[in-house]
C-alpha positions as CSV (number, residue, x, y, z in Angstrom):
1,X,170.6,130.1,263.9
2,X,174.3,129.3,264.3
3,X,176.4,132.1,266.1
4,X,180.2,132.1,266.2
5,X,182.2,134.1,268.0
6,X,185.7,135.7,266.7
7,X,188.5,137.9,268.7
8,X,185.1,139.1,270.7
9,X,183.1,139.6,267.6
10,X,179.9,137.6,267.1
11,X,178.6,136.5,263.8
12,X,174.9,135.1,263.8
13,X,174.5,132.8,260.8
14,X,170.6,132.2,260.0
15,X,169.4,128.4,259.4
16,X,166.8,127.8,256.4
17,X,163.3,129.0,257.1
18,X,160.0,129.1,255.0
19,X,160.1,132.6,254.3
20,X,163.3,132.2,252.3
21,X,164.9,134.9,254.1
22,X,168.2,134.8,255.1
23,X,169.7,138.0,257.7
24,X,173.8,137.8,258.6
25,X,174.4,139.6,261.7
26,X,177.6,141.1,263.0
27,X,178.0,142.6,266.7
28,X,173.7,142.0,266.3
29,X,173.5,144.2,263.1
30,X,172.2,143.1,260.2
31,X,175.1,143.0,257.6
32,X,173.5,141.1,254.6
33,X,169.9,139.9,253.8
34,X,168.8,138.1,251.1
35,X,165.9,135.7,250.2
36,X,166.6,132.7,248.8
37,X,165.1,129.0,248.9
38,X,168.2,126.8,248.5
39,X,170.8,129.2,250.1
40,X,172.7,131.9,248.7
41,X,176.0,133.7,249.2
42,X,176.8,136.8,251.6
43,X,179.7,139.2,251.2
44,X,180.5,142.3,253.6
45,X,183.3,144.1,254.8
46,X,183.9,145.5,258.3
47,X,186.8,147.2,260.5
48,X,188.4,145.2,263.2
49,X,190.9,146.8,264.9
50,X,191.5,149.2,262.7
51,X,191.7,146.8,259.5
52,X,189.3,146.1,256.9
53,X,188.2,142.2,257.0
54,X,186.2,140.6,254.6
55,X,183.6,138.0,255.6
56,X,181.5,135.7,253.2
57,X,179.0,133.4,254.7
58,X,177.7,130.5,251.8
59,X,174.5,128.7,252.7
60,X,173.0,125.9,250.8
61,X,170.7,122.7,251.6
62,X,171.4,119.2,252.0
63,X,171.2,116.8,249.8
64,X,167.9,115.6,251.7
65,X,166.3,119.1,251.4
66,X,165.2,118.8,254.8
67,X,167.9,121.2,256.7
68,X,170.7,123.6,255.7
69,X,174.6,124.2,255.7
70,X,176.8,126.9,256.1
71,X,180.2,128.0,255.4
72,X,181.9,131.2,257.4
73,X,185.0,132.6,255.7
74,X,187.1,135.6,257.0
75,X,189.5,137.0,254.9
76,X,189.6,133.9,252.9
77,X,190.1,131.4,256.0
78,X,187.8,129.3,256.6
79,X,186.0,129.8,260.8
80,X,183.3,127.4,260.7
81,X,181.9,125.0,258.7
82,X,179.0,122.2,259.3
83,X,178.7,120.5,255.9
């Protein structure tokens, strides 16, 4: 699980697990769920501060197969990345 934090919002990004399921949380609610063995793409929209802000969260596997990646986007700007 990878968890970043933005202007007091937190943002917990799952890691790859056998299951295949993958749960985005924001504030500790679940805002996207998929399942999906070599990553997949989130999408969701929520208000800060009395804006809309899109978030899209991409995860995807290494090359090795043997852990993951991820990619957080907020309105199009990129927050965190370990690729």
């Amino acid at each position: 699980m990878r968890t970043v934090i933005h202007n007091g919002h937190t943002i917990e990004i799952p890691g790859m697990n056998v299951t295949g399921r993958e749960d985005v949380r924001y504030n500790g609610e679940i805002v996207s769920s998929k399942h999906s063995i070599l990553g997949a793409r989130h999408e969701f929209e929520v208000e800060e501060d009395g804006q809309n802000v899109q978030y899209e969260v991409k995860l995807g596997m290494r090359w090795h197969g043997l852990t993951g990646w991820a990619h957080l986007k907020r309105n199009g700007e990129l927050l965190f990345t370990d690729r």
